[in-house]
FIMI-92986 format. One line per 4 residues: number of its first residue (from 1); their letters; for each residue x, y, z of N, C-alpha, C, O, CB. Coordinates in pm, whole numbers, m for minus. Atoms other than C-alpha are relative to their C-alpha. Last residue first. Glycine has a CB too. Example, Ala and Ser with C-alpha at 12.3 -4.5 7.8 and 13.67 -1.06 7.14 Angstrom:
2	SA	m82/m119/m6/1367/m106/714/m77/109/73/m26/220/90/41/46/m142; 89/m119/0/1230/m450/780/90/120/0/194/118/66/m99/3/125;
REM end
This chain:
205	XXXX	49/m87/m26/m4464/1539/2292/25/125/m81/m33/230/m53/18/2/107; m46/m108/7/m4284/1218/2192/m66/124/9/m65/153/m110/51/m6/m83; 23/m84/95/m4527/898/2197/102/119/89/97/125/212/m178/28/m35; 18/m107/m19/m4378/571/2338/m26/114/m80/34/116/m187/66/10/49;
201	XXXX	m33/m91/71/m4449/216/2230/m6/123/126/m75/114/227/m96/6/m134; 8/m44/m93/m4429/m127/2422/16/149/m54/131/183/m28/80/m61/93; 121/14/m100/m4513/m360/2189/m2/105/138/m88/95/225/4/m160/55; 164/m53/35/m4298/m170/1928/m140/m85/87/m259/m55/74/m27/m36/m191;
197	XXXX	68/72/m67/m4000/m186/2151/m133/49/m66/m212/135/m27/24/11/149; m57/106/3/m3775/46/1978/m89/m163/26/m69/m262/m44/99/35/92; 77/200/m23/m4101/191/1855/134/m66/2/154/m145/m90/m124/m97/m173; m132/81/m50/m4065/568/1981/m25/m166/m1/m74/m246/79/40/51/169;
193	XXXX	m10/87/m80/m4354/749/1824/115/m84/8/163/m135/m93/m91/m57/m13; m97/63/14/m4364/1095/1648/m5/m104/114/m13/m58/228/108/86/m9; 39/125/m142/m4696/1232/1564/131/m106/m2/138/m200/m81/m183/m123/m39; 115/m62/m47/m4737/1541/1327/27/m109/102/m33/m93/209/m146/18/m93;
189	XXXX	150/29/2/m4403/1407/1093/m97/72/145/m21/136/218/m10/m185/1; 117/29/84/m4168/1603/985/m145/m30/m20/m243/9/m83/22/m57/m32; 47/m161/7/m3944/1670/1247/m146/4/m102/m258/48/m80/148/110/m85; 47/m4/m119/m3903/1277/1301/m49/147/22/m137/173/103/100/m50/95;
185	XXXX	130/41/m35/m3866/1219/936/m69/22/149/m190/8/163/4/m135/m27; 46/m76/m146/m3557/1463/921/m143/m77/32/m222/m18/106/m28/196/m19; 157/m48/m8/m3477/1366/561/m106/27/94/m225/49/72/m57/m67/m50; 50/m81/70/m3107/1378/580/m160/m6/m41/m198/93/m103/80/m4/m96;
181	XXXX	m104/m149/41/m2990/1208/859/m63/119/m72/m101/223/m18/127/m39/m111; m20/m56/m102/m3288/934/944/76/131/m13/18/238/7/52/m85/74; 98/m4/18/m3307/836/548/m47/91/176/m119/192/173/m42/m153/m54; m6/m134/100/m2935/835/550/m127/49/38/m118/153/103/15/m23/m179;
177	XXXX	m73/m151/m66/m2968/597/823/40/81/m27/95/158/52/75/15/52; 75/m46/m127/m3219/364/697/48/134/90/m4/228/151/8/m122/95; 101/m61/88/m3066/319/340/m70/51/179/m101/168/200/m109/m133/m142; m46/m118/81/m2725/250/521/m96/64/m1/m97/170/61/49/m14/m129;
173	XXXX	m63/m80/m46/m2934/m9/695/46/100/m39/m36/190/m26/55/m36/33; 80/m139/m13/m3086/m165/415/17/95/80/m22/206/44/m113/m12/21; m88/m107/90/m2804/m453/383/m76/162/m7/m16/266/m33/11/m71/m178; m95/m138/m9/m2969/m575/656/69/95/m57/111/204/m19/67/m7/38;
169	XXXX	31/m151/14/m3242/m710/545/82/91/45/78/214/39/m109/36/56; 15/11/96/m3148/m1128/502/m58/189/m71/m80/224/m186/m87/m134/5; m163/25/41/m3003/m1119/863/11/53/m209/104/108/m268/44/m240/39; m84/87/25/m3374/m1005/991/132/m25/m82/141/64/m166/m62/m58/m25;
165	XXXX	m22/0/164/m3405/m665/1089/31/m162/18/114/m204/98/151/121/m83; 173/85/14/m3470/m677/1472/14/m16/m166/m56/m112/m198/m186/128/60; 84/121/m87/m3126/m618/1647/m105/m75/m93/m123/m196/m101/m95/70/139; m107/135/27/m2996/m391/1344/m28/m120/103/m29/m234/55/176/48/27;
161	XXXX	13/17/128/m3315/m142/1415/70/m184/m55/23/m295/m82/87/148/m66; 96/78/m22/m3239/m162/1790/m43/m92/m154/m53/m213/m176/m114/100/63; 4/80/m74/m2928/m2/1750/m87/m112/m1/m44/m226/m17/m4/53/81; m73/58/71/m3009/241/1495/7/m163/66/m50/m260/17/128/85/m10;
157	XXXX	m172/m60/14/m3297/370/1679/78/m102/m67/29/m214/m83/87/29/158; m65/97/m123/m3641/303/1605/135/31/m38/191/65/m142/m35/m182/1; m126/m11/35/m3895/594/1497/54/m124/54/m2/m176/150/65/125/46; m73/67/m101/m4232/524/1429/142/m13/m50/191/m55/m155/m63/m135/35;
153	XXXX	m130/87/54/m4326/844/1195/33/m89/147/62/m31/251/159/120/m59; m56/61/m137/m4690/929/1209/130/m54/m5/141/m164/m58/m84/m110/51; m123/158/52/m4781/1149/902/38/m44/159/64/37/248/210/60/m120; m67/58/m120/m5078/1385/836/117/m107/m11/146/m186/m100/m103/m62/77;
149	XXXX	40/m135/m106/m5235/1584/518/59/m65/201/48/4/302/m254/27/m16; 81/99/m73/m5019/1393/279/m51/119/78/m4/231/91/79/m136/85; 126/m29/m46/m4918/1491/m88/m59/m11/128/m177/m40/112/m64/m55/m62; 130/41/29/m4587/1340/m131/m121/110/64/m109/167/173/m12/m152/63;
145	XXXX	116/m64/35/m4270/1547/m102/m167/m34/m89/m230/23/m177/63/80/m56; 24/5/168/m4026/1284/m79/m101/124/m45/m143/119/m161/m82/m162/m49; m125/m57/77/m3925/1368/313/1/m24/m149/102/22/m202/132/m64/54; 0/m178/m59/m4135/1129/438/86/57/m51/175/m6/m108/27/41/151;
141	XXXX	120/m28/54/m4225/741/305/55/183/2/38/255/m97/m155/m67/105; m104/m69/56/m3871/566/422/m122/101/m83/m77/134/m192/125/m106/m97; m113/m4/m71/m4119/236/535/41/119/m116/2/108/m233/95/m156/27; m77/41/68/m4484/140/471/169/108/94/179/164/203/m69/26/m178;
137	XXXX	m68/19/m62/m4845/258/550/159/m65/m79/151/m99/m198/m79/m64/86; m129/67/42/m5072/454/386/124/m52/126/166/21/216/68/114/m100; m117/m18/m133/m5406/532/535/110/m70/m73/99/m191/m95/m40/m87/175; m99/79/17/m5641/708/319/117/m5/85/188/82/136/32/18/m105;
133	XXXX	m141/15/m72/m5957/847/505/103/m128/m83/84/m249/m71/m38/m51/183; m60/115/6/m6305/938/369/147/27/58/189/138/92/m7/m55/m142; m102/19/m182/m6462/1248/504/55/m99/0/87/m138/113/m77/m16/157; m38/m161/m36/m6622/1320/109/90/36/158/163/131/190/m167/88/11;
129	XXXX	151/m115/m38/m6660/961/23/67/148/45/186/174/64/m118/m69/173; m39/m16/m105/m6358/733/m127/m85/113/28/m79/210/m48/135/7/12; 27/m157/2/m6436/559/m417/m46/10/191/m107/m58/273/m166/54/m146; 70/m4/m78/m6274/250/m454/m75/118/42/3/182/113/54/m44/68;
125	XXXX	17/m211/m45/m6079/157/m794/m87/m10/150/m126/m125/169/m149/134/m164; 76/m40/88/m6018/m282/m849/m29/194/68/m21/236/184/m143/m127/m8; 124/m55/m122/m5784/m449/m809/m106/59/m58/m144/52/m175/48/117/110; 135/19/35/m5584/m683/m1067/m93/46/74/m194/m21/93/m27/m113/m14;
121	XXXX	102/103/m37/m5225/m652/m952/m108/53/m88/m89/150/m161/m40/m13/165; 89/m26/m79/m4985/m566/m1169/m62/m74/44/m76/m192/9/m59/60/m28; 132/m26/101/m4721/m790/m1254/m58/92/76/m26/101/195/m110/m128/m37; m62/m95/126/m4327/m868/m1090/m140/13/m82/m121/m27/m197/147/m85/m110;
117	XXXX	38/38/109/m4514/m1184/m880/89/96/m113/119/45/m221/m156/10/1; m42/183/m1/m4380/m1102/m556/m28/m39/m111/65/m118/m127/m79/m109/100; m167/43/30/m4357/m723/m660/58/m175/64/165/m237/66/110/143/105; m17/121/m62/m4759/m740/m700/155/m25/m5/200/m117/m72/m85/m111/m69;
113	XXXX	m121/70/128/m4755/m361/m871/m14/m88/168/m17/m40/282/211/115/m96; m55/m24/73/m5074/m111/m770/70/m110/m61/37/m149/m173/48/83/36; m116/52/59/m5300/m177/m502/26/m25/m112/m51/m100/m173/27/m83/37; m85/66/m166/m5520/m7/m270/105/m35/m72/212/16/m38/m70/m156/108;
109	XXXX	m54/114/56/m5628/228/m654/43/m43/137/108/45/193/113/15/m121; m156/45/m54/m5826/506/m539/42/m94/0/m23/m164/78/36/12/106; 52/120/5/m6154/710/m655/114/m55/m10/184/m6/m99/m96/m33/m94; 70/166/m101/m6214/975/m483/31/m95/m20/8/m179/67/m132/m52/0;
105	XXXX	140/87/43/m6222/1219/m767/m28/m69/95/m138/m122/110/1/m96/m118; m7/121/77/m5991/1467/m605/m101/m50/m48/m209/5/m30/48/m90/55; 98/m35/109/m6096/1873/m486/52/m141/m95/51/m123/m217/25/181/m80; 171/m29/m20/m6045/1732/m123/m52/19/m116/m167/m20/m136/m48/128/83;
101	XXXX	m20/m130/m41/m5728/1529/m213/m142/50/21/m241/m18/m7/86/84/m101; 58/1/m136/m5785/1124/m215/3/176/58/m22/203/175/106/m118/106; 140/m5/3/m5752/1136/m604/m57/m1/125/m180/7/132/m53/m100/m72; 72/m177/66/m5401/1338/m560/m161/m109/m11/m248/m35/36/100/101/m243;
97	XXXX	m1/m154/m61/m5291/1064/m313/m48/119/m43/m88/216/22/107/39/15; 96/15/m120/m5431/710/m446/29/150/41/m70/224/42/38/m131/127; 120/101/m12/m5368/631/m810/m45/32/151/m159/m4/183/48/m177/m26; 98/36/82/m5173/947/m960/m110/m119/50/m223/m116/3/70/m37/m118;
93	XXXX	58/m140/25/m4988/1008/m643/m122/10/m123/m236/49/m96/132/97/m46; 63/4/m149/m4890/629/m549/m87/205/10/m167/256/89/190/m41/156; 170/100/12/m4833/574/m897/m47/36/148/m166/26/178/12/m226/m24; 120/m69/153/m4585/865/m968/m83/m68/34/m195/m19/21/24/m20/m186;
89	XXXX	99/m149/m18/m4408/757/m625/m117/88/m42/m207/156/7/53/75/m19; 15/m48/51/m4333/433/m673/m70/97/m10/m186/113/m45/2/m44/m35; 120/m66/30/m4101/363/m448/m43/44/m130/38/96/m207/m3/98/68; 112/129/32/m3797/100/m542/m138/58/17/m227/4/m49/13/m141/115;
85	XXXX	103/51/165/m3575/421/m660/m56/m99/43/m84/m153/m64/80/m55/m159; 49/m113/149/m3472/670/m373/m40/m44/m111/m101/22/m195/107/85/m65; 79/m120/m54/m3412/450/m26/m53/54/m107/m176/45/m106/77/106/76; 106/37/m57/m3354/109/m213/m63/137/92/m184/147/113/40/m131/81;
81	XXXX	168/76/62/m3202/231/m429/m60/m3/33/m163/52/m7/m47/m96/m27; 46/m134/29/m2923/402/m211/m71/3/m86/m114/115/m114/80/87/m24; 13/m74/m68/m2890/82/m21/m92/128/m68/m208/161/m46/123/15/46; m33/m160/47/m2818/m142/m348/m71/53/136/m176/m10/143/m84/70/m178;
77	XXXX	m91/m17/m84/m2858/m521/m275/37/166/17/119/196/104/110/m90/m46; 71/24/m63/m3057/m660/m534/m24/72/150/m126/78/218/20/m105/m12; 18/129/m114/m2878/m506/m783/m90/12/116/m142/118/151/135/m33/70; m157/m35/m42/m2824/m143/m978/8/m137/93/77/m122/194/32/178/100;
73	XXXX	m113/m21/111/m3130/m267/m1210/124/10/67/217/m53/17/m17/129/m91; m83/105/8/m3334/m389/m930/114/32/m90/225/m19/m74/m72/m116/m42; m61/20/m87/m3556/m130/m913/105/m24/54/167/43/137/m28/m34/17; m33/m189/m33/m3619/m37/m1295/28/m62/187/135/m121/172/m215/170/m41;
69	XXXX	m124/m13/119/m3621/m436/m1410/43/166/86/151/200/135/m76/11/m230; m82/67/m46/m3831/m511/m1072/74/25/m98/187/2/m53/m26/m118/39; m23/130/43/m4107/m286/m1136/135/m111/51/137/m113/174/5/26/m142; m37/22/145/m4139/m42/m920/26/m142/m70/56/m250/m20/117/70/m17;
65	XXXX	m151/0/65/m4284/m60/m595/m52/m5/m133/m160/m29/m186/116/m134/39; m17/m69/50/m4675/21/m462/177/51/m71/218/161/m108/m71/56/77; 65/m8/124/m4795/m243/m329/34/126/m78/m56/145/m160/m142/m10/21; m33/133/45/m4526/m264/m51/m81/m40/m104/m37/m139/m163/m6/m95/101;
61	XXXX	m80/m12/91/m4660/66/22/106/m68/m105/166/m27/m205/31/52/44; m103/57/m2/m4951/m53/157/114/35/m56/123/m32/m158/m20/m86/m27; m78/28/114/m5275/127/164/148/m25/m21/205/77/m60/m21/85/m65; m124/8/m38/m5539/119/398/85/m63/m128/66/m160/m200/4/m81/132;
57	XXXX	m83/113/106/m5877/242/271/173/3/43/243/103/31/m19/60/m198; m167/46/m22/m6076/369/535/5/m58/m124/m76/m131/m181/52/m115/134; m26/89/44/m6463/530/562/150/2/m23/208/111/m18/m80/m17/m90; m104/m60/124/m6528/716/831/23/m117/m82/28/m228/m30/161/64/52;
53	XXXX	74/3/146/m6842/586/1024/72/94/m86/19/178/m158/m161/45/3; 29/m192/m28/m6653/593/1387/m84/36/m112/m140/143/m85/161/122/m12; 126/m21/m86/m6638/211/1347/m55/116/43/m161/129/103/11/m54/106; 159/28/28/m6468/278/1041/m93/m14/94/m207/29/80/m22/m110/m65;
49	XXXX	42/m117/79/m6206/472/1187/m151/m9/m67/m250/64/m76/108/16/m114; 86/m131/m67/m6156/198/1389/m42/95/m35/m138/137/31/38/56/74; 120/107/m90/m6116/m71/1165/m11/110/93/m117/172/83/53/m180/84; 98/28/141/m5867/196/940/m97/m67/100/m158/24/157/69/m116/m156;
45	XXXX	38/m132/m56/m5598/247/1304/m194/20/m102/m299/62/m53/169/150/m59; 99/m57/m158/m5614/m102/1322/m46/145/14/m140/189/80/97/m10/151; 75/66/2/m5498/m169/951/m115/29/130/m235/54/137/69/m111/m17; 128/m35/95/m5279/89/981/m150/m61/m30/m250/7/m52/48/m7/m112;
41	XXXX	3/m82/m108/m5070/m36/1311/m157/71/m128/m277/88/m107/189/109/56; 47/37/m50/m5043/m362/1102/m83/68/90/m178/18/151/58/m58/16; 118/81/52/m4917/m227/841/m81/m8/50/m185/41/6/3/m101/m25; 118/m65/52/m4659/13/1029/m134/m69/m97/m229/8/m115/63/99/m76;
37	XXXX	195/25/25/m4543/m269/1178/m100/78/m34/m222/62/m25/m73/m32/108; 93/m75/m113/m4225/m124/1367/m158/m28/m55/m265/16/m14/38/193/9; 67/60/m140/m4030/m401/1260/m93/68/55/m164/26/147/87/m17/108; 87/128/m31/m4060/m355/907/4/2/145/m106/m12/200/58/m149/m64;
33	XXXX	m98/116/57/m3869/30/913/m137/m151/53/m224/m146/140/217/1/118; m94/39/m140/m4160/342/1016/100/m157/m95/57/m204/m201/m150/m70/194; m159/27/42/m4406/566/859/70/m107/82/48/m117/202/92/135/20; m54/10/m129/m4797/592/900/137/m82/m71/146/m175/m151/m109/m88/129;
29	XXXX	m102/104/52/m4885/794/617/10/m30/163/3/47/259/160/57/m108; m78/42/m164/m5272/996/657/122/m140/m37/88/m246/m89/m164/m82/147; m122/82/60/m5416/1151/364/86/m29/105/171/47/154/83/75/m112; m95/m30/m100/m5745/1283/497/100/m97/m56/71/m214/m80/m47/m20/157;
25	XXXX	m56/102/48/m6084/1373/314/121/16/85/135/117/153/13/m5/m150; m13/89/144/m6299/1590/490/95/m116/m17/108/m203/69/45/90/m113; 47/13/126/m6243/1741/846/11/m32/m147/124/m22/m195/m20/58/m2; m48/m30/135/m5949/1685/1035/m131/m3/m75/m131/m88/m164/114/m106/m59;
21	XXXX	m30/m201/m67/m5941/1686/1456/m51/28/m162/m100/141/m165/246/91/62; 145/m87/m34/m6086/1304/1386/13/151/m4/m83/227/m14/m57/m31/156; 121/7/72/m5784/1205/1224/m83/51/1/m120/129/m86/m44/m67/m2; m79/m94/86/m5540/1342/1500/m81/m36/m138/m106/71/m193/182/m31/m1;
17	XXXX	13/m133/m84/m5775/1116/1748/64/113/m106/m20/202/m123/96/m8/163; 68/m56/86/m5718/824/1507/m140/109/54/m257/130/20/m36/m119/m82; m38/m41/118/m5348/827/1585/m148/47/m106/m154/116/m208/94/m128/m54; m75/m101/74/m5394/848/1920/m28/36/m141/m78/142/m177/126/m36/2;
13	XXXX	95/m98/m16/m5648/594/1979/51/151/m78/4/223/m166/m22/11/163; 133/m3/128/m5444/352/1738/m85/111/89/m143/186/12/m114/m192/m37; m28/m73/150/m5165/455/2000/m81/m17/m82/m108/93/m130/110/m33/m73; 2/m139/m23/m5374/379/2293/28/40/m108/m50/101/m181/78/55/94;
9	XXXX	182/m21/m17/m5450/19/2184/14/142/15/m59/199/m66/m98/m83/154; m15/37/141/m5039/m57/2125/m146/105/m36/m158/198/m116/m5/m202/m39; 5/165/84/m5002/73/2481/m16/m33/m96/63/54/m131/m71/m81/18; 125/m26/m7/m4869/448/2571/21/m183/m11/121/m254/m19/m88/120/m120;
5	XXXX	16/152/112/m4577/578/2691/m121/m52/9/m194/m29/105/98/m138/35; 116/68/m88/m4545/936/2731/m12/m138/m64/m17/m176/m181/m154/85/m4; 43/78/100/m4241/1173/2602/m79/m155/135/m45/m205/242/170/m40/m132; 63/183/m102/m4255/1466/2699/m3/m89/m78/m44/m85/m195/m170/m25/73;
1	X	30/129/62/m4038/1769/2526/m45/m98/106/18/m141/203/124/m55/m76;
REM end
């Protein structure tokens, strides 16, 4: 095992180096708890991809909860909810992962359910070309048996985790360290990065 540290800029090389290896279409999750920014890390990895002339659609998983009656039902506050019922899995397979497959239609919903509002949103389909690239990003993603053809899991240790969570997210813990235990995200995924320090990341060998 090596593990190499890189800069923010490297890792988007990384990640859309393991892209490039992949002919056609490409279902790519980048995993990890809010601090590690998988959003943000997607967004960059997508703007480059396009400058390579792949086309990107980055996709949030934070667009993609349950309603708030079916979420919420066991409270606000629920751990073992929040790992196994606020995804919505069925929509995130029916609207973006099975139509981003090679024999899919292409054509892919970014966003699903506005859970600040409790409504859908109002998007609109995108059709995704024959070497297109969906990049999902979001938290507790692995280990569900989604569809993906790659996955980057930023790991952060317990420790650190409870440091950076704000006061108002902690109750998710639990949900974080089951989610570590029993769904092995770090075995899992194709590209494991060390984001205690997500400005200062390391990749695992």
């Amino acid at each position: 095992m090596q593990i190499t540290p890189v800069t923010p800029a490297r890792l988007v090389d990384e990640v859309v180096e393991l892209v490039d290896a992949r002919p056609g279409r490409v279902r790519l999750a980048l995993d990890g708890p809010p601090p590690t920014q998988p959003l943000t890390l997607a967004e960059r990895v997508g703007a480059q991809l396009r400058t390579r002339g792949r086309a990107a659609v980055v996709v949030s998983a934070a667009d993609y909860l349950r309603p708030a009656s079916v979420r919420l039902e066991l409270g606000r506050e629920d751990p073992a909810e929040y790992l196994d019922g606020w995804l919505d899995t069925g929509g995130l397979r029916r609207e973006v992962l099975d139509p981003a497959a090679a024999e899919g239609s292409g054509q892919v919903l970014p966003r699903l359910w506005d859970a600040a509002a409790d409504r859908a949103h109002r998007d609109r389909y995108v059709q995704l070309p024959g070497d297109g690239v969906v990049v999902l990003a979001g938290a507790l993603l692995l280990g569900r048996g989604l569809p993906l053809d790659l996955a980057v899991h930023l790991r952060m240790s317990a420790p650190a985790l409870a440091r950076t969570l704000p006061e108002d997210e902690r109750w998710t813990l639990p949900a974080y360290a089951r989610y570590a235990d029993e769904r092995g995200p770090a075995e899992e995924a194709d590209l494991l990065v060390l984001s205690d320090h997500p400005d200062r990341p390391a990749v695992r060998r």
